[in-house]
N, C-alpha and C positions, 0 to 999 in steps of 0.2 A: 813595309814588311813583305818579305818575298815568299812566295807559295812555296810552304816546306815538301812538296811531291818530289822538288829535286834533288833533297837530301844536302849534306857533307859534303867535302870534296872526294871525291872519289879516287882520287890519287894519294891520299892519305894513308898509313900504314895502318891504320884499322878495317880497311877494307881487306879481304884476302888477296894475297896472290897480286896487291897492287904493286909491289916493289919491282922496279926494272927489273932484278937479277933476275927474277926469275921467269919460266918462261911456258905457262901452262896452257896445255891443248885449247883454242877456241874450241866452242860448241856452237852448233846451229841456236837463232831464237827468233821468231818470225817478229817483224817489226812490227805488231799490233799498235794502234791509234792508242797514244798518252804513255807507251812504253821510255822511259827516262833512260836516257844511253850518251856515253861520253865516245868522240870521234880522237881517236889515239892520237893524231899529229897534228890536231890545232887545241886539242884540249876545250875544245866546243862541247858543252853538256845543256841540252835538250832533249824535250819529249816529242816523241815521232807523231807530224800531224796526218800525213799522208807519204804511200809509195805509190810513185810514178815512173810512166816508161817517157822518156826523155834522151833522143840523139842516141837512141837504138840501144839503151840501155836502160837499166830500170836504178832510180836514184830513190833517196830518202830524204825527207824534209823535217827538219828537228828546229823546234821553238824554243827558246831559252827563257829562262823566266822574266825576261824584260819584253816580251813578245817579241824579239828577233829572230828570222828564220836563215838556216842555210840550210843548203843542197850537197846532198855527200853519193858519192855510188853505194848500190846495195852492196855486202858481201861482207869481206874480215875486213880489221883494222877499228873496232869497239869495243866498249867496255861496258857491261850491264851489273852494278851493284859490286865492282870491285873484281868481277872478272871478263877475261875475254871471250867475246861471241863473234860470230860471222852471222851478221844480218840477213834475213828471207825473207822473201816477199809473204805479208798474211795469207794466208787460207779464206778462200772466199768459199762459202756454202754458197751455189750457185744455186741449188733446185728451190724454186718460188713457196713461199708459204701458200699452204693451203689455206683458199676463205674461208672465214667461219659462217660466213651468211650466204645462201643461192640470190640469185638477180629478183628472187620474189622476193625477198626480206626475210625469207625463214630459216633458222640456223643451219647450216651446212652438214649432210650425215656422211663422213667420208669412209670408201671401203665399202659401203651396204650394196648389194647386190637388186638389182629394178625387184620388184617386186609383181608375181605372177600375175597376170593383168585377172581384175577382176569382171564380174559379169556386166556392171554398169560399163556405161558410157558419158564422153562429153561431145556433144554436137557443135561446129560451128558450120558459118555460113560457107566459108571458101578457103582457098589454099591460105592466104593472106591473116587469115583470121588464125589460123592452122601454127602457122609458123610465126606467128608475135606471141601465142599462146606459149610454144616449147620454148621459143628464145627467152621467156621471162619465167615461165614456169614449169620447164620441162625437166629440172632435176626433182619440184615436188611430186609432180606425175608419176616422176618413175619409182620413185621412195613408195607411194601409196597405191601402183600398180592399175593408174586410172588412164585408160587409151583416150585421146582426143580424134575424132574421125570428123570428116568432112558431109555437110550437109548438100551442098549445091544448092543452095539459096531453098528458105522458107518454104517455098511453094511446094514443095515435096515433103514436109515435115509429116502430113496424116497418114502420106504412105509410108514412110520409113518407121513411123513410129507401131502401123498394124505389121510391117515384116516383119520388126524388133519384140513386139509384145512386151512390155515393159511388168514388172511385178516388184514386188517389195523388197527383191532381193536383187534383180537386174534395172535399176535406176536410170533416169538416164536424163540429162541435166544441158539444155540447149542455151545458147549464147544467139541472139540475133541480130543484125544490124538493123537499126532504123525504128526499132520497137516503140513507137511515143500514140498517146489515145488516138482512135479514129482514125488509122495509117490501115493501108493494106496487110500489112505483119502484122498488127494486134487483130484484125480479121480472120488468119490464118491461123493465128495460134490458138485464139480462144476456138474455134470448130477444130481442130488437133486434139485438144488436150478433152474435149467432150467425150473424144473415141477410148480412152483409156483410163486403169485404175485411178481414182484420187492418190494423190502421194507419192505415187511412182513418176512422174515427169515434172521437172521444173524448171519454165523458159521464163528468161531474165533477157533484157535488153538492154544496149545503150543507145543515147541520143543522137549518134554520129550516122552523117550520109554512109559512112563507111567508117571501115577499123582505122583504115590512114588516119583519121582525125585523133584518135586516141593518142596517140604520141603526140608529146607536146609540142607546140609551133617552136619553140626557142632552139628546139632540138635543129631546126631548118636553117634558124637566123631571121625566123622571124615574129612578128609581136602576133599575129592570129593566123588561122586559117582564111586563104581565100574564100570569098562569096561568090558561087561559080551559078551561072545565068543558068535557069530554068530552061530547057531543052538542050541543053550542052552535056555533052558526054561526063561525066564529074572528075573523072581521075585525066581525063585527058584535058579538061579545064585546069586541073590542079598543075599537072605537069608542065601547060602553057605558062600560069601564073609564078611558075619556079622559073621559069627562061630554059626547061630541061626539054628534051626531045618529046615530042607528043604526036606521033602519026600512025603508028602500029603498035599491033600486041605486045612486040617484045620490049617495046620503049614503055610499053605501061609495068611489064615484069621486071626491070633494069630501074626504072623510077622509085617502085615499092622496094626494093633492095639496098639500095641508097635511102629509103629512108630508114629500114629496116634497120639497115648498120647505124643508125645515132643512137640507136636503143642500145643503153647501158642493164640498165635495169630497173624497175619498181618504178623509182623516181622519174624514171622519164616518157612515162604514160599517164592520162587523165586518171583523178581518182573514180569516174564515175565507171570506166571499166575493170580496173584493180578488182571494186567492191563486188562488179556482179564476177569476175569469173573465182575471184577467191569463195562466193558463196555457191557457187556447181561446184568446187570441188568439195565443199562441205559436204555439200547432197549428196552427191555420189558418194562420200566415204563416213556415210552412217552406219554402222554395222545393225 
């Protein structure tokens, strides 16, 4: 039994206007995909699978109900439902759908204007930390009007935090690297957080020599992170172990960048830093 989409014959006198004598204006019809159309001079009747540009012309490709295809030029010379049209290329909507989810995982607010930054803050260690934060969560930041500022490493944290004065209302919710018991940063942070209200500061760590680690190794092409030798510079260790340039600053700035760009989103960071920065931005946006 063959697929009834293609109808009758279409040269039949029940269709209108099929009769040779007569000889009615074509109209435009854009050749949309499974559009059923009969080619006037072979009497070939197919549904349009695609329009292509072909030998500096754009053709159309019509399948027949036996899955047979042929190639005809766009333009006049068709029949759609018993009258004449002149073939047009479909209308493409070009402009890309908007996501419904940001690179954090949370559903997409489109149109909303950032929101006034509020009095809290979020601390990280360095530019590095700075910028995988915004790359993965800087459309929720803006939405919740939470600024991420740069710490320059731990060691400064009890001063920044008596400039800052923290209170119930200006929060303020630090990210560290290397945080694990009995580390110099859990030293630092517990005589930090002595100097100020309970409840108003909350520093979270992850396990990693550094943020690089957080992105996943597959994202590289490879199964783990290198084990980079005790006294060896670590990102210049890393950069060696990649076969990538490692002898100056900017080969270390150019390195994290290239890693930077594998980051898609969410999925291709460790879960164990997801968890701690999704929880500072809770902190911070306790009303």
């Amino acid at each position: 039994m063959f697929d009834e989409r293609y109808g009758s014959d279409v040269l039949s006198p029940q269709f209108p206007g099929a009769q040779r004598g007569r000889r009615p204006t074509s109209q435009p019809a854009p050749a949309e995909q499974g559009l059923v159309v009969e080619e006037v001079e072979t009497g070939w009747v197919g549904a349009v699978v695609r329009v292509e540009k072909s030998g500096g012309m754009h053709v159309v490709v019509l399948e027949d109900r036996r899955g047979r295809t042929r190639t005809f030029p766009l333009g006049p010379g068709f029949w759609v439902e018993g009258k004449p049209v002149e073939l047009t290329a479909p209308v493409v909507n070009r402009a890309p759908a908007q996501p419904t989810r940001t690179a954090s995982g949370s559903v997409a607010v489109h149109g909303a204007r950032a929101r006034v930054a509020r009095g809290s803050r979020i601390w990280v260690e360095g530019k590095h930390d700075a910028e995988l934060v915004e790359k993965v969560w800087g459309d929720d930041l803006r939405v919740e009007g939470v600024v991420v500022e740069m710490l320059d490493g731990v060691d400064h944290l009890a001063e920044r935090l008596a400039e800052f004065g923290p209170d119930a209302g200006r929060r303020v919710g630090v990210l560290v690297d290397h945080l694990v018991p009995g580390s110099k940063e859990q030293r630092l942070t517990d005589e930090a957080l002595r100097t100020v209200p309970p409840g108003t500061v909350l520093v979270l760590g992850h396990p990693y020599v550094d943020v690089w680690q957080a992105v996943r190794a597959e994202r590289l092409g490879l199964e783990r992170w290198p084990v980079i030798d005790r006294g060896t510079e670590w990102k210049l260790g890393i950069l060696r172990s990649l076969g990538w340039p490692a002898q100056t600053q900017a080969d270390v700035a150019r390195g994290w960048q290239r890693i930077l760009g594998t980051v898609r989103d969410f999925r291709d960071l460790d879960p164990a830093l997801l968890g701690r920065v999704e929880e500072l931005i809770d902190f911070v946006t306790i009303s």
